[in-house]
N, CA, C and O atoms as CSV, one atom per row, in Angstrom:
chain,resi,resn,atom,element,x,y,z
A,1,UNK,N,N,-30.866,0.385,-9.508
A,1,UNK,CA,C,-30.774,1.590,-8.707
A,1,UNK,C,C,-31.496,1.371,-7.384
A,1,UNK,O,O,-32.466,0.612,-7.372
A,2,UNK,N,N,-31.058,2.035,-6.165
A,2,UNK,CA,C,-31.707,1.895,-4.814
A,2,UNK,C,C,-33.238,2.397,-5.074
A,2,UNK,O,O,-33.420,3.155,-6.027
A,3,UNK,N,N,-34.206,2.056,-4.368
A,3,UNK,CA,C,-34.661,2.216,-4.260
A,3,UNK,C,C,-35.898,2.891,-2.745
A,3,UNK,O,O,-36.781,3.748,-2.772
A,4,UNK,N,N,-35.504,2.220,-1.885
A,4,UNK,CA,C,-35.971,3.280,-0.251
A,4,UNK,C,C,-34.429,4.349,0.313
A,4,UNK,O,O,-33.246,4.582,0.068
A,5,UNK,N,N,-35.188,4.575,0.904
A,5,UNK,CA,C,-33.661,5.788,1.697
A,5,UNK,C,C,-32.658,5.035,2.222
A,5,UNK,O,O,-31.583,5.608,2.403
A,6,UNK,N,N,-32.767,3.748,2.544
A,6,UNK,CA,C,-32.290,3.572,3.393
A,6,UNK,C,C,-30.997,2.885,2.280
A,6,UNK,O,O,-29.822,2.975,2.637
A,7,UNK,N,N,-31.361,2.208,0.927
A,7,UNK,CA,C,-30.913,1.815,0.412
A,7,UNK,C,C,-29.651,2.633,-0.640
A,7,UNK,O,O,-28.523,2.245,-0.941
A,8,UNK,N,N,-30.368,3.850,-1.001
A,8,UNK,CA,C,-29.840,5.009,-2.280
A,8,UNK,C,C,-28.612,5.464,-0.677
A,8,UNK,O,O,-27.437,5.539,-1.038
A,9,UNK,N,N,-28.807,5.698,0.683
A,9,UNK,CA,C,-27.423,6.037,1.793
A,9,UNK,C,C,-26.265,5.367,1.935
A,9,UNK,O,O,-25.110,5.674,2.233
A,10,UNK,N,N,-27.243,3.688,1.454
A,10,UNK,CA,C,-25.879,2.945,1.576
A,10,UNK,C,C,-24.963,2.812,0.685
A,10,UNK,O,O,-23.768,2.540,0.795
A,11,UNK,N,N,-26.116,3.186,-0.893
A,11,UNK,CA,C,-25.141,3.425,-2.133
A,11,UNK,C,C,-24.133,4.481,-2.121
A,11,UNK,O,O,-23.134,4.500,-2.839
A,12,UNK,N,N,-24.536,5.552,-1.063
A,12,UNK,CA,C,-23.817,7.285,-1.728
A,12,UNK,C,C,-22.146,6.545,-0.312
A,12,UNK,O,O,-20.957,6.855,-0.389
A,13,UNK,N,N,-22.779,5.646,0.679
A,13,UNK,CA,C,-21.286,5.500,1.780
A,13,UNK,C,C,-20.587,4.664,0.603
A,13,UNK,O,O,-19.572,5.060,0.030
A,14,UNK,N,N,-21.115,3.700,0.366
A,14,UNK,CA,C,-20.482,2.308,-0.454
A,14,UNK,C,C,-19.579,3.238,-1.775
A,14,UNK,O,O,-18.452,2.856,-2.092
A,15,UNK,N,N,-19.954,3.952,-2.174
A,15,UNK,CA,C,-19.002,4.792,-3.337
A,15,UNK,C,C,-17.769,5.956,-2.280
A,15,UNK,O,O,-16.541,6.002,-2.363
A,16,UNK,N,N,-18.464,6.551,-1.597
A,16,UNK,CA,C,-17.445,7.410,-0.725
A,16,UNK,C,C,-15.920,6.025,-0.456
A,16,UNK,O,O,-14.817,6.041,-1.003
A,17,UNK,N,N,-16.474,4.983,0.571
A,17,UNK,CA,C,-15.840,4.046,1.047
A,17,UNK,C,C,-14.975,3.669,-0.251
A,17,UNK,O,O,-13.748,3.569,-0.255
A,18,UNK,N,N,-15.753,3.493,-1.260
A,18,UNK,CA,C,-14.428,2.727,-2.155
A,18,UNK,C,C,-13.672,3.803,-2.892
A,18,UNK,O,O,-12.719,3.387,-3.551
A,19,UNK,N,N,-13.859,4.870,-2.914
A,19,UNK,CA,C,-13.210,5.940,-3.652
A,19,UNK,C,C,-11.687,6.479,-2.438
A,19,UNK,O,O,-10.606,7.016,-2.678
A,20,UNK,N,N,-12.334,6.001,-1.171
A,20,UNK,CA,C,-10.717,6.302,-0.003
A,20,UNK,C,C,-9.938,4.601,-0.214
A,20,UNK,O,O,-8.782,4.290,0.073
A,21,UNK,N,N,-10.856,3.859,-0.711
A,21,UNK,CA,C,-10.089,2.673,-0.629
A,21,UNK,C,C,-9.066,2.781,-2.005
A,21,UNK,O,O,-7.942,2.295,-2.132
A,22,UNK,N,N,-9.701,3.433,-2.796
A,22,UNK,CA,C,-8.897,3.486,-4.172
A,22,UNK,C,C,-7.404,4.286,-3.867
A,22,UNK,O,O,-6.261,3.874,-4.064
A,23,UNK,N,N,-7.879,5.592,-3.308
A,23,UNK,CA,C,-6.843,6.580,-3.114
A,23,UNK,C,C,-5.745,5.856,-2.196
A,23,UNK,O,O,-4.581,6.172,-2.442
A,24,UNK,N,N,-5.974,4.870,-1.110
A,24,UNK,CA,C,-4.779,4.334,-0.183
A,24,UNK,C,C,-4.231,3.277,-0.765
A,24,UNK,O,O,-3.039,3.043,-0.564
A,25,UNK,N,N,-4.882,2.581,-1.459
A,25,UNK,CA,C,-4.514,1.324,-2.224
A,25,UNK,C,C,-3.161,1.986,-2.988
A,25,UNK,O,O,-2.012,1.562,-2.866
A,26,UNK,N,N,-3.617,3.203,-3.856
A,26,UNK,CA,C,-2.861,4.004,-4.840
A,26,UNK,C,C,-1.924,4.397,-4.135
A,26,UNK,O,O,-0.914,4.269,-4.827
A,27,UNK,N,N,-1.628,4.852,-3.040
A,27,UNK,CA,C,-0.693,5.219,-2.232
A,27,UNK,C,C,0.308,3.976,-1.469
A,27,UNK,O,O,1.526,4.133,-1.384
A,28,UNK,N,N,-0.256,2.980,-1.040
A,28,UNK,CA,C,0.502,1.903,-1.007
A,28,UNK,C,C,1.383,1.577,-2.193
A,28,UNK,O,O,2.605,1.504,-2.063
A,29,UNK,N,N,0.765,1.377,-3.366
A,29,UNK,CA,C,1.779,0.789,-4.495
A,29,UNK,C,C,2.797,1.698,-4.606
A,29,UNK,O,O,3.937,1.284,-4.396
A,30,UNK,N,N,2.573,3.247,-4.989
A,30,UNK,CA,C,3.471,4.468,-4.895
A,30,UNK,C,C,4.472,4.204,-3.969
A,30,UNK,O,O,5.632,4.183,-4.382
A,31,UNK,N,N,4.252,4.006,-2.837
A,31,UNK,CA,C,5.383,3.660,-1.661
A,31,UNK,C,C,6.262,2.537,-1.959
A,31,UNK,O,O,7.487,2.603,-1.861
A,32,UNK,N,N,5.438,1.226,-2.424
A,32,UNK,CA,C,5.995,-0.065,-2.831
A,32,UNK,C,C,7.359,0.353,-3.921
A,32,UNK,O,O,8.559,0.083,-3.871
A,33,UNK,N,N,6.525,1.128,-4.887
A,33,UNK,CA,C,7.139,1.426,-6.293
A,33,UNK,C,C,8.319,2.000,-5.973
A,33,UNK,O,O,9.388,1.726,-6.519
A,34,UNK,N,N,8.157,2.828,-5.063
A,34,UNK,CA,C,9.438,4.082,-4.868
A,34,UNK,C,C,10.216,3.207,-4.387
A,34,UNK,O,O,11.330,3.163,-4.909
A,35,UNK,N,N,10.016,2.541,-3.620
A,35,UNK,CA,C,10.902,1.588,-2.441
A,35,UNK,C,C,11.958,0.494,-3.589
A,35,UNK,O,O,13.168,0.414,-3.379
A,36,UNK,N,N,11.244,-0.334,-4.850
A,36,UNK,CA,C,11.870,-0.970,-5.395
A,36,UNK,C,C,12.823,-0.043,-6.551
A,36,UNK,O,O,13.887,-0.419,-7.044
A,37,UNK,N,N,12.195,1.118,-6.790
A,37,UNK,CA,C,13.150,1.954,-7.696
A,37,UNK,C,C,14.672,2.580,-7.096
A,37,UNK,O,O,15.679,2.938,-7.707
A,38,UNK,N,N,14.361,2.538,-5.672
A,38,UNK,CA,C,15.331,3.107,-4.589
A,38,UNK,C,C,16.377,2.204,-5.106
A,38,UNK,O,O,17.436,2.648,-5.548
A,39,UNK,N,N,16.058,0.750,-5.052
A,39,UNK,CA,C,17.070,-0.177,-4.964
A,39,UNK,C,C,17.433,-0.548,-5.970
A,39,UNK,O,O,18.580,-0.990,-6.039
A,40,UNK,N,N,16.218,-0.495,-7.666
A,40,UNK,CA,C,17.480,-0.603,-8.527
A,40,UNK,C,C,17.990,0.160,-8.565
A,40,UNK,O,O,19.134,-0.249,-8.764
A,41,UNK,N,N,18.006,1.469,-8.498
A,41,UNK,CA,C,18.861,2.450,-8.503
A,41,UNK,C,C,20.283,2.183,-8.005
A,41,UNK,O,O,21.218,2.519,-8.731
A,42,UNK,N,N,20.506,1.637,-6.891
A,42,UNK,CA,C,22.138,1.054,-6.657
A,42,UNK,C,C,22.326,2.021,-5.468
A,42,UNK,O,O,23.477,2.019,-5.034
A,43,UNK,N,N,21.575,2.737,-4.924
A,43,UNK,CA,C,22.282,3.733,-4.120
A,43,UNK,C,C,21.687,3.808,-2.825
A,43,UNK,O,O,20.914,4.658,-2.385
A,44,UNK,N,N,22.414,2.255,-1.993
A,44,UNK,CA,C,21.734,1.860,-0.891
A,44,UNK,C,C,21.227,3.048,0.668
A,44,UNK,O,O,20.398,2.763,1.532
A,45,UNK,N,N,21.865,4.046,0.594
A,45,UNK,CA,C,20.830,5.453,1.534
A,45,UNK,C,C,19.767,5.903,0.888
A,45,UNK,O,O,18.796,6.383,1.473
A,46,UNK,N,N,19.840,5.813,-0.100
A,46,UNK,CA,C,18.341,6.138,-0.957
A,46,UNK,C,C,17.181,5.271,-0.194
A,46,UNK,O,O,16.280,5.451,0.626
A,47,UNK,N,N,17.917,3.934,-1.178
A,47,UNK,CA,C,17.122,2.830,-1.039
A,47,UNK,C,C,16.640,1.945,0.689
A,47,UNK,O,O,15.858,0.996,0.744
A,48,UNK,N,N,17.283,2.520,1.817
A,48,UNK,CA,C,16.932,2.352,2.886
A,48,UNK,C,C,15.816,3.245,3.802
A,48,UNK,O,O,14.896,3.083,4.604
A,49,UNK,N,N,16.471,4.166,3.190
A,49,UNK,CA,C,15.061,5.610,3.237
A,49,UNK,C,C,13.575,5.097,3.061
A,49,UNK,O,O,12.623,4.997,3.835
A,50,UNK,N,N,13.846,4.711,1.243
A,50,UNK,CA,C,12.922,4.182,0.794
A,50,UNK,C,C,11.734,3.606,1.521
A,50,UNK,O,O,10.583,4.022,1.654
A,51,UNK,N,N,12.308,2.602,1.920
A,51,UNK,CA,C,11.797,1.169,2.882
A,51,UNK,C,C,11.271,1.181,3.612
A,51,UNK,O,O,10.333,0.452,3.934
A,52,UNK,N,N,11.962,2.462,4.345
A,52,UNK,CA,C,11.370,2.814,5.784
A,52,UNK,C,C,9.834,3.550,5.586
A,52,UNK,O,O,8.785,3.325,6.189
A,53,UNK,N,N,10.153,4.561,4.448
A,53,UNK,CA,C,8.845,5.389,4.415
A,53,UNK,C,C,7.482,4.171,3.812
A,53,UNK,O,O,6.298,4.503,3.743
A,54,UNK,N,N,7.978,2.856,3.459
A,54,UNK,CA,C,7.118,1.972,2.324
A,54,UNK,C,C,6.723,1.464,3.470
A,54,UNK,O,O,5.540,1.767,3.624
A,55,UNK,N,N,7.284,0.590,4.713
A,55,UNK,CA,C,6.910,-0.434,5.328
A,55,UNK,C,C,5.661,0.082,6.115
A,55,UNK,O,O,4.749,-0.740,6.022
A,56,UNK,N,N,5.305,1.239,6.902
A,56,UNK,CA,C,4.914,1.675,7.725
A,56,UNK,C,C,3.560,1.879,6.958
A,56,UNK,O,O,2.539,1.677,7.614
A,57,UNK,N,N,3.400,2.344,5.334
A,57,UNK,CA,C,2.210,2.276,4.939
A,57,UNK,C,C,1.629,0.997,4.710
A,57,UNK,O,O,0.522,0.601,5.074
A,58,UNK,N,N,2.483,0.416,4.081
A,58,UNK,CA,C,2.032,-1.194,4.022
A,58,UNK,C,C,1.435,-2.084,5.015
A,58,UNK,O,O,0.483,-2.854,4.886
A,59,UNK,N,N,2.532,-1.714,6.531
A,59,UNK,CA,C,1.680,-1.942,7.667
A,59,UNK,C,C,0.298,-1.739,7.866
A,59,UNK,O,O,-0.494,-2.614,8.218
A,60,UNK,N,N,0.052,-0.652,7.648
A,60,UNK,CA,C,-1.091,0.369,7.864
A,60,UNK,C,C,-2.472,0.137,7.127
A,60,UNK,O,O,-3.642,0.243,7.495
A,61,UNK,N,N,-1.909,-0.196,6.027
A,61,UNK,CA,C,-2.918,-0.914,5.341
A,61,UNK,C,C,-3.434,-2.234,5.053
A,61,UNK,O,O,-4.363,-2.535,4.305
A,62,UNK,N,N,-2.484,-3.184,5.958
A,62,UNK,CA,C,-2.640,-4.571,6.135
A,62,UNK,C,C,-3.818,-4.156,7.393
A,62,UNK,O,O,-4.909,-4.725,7.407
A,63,UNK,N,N,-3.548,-3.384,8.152
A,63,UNK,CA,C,-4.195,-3.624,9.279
A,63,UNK,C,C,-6.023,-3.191,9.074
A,63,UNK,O,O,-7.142,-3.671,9.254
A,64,UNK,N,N,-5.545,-2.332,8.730
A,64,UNK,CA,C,-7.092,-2.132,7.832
A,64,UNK,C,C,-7.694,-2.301,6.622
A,64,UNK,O,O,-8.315,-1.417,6.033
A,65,UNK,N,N,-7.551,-3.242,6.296
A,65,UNK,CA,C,-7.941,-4.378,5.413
A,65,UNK,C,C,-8.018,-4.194,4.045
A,65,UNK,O,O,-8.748,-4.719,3.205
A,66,UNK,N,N,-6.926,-3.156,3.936
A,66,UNK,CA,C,-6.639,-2.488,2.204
A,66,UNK,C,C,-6.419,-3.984,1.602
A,66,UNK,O,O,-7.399,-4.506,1.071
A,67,UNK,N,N,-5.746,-4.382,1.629
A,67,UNK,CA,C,-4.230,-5.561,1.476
A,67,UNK,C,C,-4.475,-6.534,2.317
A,67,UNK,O,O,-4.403,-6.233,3.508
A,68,UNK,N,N,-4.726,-7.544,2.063
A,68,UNK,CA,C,-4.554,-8.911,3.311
A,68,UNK,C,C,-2.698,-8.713,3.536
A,68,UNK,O,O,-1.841,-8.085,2.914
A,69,UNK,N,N,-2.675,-9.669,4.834
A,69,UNK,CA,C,-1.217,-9.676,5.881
A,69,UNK,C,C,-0.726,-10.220,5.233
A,69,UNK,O,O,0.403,-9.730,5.225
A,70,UNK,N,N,-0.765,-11.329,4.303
A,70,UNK,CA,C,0.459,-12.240,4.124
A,70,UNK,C,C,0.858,-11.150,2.519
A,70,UNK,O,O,1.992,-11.114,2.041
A,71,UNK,N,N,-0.305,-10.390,1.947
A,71,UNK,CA,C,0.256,-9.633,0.868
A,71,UNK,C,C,1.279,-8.554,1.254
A,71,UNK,O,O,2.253,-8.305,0.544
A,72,UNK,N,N,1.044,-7.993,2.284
A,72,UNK,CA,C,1.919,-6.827,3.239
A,72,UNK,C,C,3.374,-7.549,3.828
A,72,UNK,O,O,4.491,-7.031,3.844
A,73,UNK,N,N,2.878,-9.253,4.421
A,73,UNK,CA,C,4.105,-9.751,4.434
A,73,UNK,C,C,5.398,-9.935,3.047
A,73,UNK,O,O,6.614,-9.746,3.044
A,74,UNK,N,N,4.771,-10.225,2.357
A,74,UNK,CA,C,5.224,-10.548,1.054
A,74,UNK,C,C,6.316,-9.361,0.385
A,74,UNK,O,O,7.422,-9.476,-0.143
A,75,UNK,N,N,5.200,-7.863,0.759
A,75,UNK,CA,C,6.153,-7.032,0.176
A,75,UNK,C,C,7.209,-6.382,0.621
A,75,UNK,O,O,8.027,-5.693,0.011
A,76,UNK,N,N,7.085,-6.778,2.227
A,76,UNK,CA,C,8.355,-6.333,2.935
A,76,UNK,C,C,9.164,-7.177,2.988
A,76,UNK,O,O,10.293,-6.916,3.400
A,77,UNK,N,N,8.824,-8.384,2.599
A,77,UNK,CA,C,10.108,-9.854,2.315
A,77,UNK,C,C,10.948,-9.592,1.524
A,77,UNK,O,O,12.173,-9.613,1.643
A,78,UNK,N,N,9.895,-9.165,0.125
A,78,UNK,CA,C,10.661,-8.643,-0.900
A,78,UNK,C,C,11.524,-7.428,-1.057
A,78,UNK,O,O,12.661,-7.379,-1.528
A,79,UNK,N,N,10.856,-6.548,-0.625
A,79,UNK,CA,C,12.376,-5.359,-0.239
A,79,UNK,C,C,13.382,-5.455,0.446
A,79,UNK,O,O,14.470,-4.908,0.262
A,80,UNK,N,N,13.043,-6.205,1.327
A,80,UNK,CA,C,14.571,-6.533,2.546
A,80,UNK,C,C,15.106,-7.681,1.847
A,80,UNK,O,O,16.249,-8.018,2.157
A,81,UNK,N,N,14.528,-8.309,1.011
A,81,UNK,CA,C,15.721,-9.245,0.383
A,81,UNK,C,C,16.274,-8.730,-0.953
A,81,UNK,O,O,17.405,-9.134,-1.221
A,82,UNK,N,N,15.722,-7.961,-1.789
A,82,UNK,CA,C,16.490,-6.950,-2.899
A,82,UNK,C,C,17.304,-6.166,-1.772
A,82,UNK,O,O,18.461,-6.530,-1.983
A,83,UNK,N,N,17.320,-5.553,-1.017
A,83,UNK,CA,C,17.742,-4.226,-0.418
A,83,UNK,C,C,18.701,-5.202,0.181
A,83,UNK,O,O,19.817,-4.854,-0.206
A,84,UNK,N,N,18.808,-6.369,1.022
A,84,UNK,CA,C,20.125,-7.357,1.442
A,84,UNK,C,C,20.880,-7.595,0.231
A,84,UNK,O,O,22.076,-7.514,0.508
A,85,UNK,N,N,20.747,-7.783,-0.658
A,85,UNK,CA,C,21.235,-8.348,-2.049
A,85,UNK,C,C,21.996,-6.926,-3.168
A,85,UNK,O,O,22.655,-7.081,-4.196
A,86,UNK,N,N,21.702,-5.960,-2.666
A,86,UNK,CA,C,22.786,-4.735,-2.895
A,86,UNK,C,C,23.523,-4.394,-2.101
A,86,UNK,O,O,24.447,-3.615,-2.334
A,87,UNK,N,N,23.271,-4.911,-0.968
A,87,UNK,CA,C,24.782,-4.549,-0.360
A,87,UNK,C,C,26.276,-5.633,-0.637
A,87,UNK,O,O,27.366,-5.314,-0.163
């Protein structure tokens, strides 16, 4: 347990900080998830919708260091090549 002030402040940010990191993380996959269900689904306006609303969080969170880039690269590789591969 902390022990000076200065230490028990950095504990109460360090829990705040990872409890928004949890909630966007959680919201990235949600987006991911929806995005790949779009496309098995078969019903490529769905599934382009999808993509659009997924990429922009994924972006978003590469940039601020939810997700490293090449993981954010990875998952938009992967939707645009399922989502090429139903049409």
């Amino acid at each position: 347990m902390a022990n000076t002030p200065q230490a028990r402040k950095r504990a109460r940010q360090s829990e705040v900080r990872r409890q928004q990191n949890a909630s966007q993380r959680s919201t990235v996959r949600t987006h991911f998830k929806n995005a790949l269900q779009a496309i098995a689904g078969g019903d490529k306006t769905k599934a382009v919708e999808a993509i659009k609303n997924a990429v922009p969080v994924i972006d978003s969170s590469a940039r601020k260091g939810l997700i490293g880039k090449n993981t954010a690269a990875r998952q938009k590789s992967l939707l645009s090549k399922r989502l090429k591969a139903l049409s």
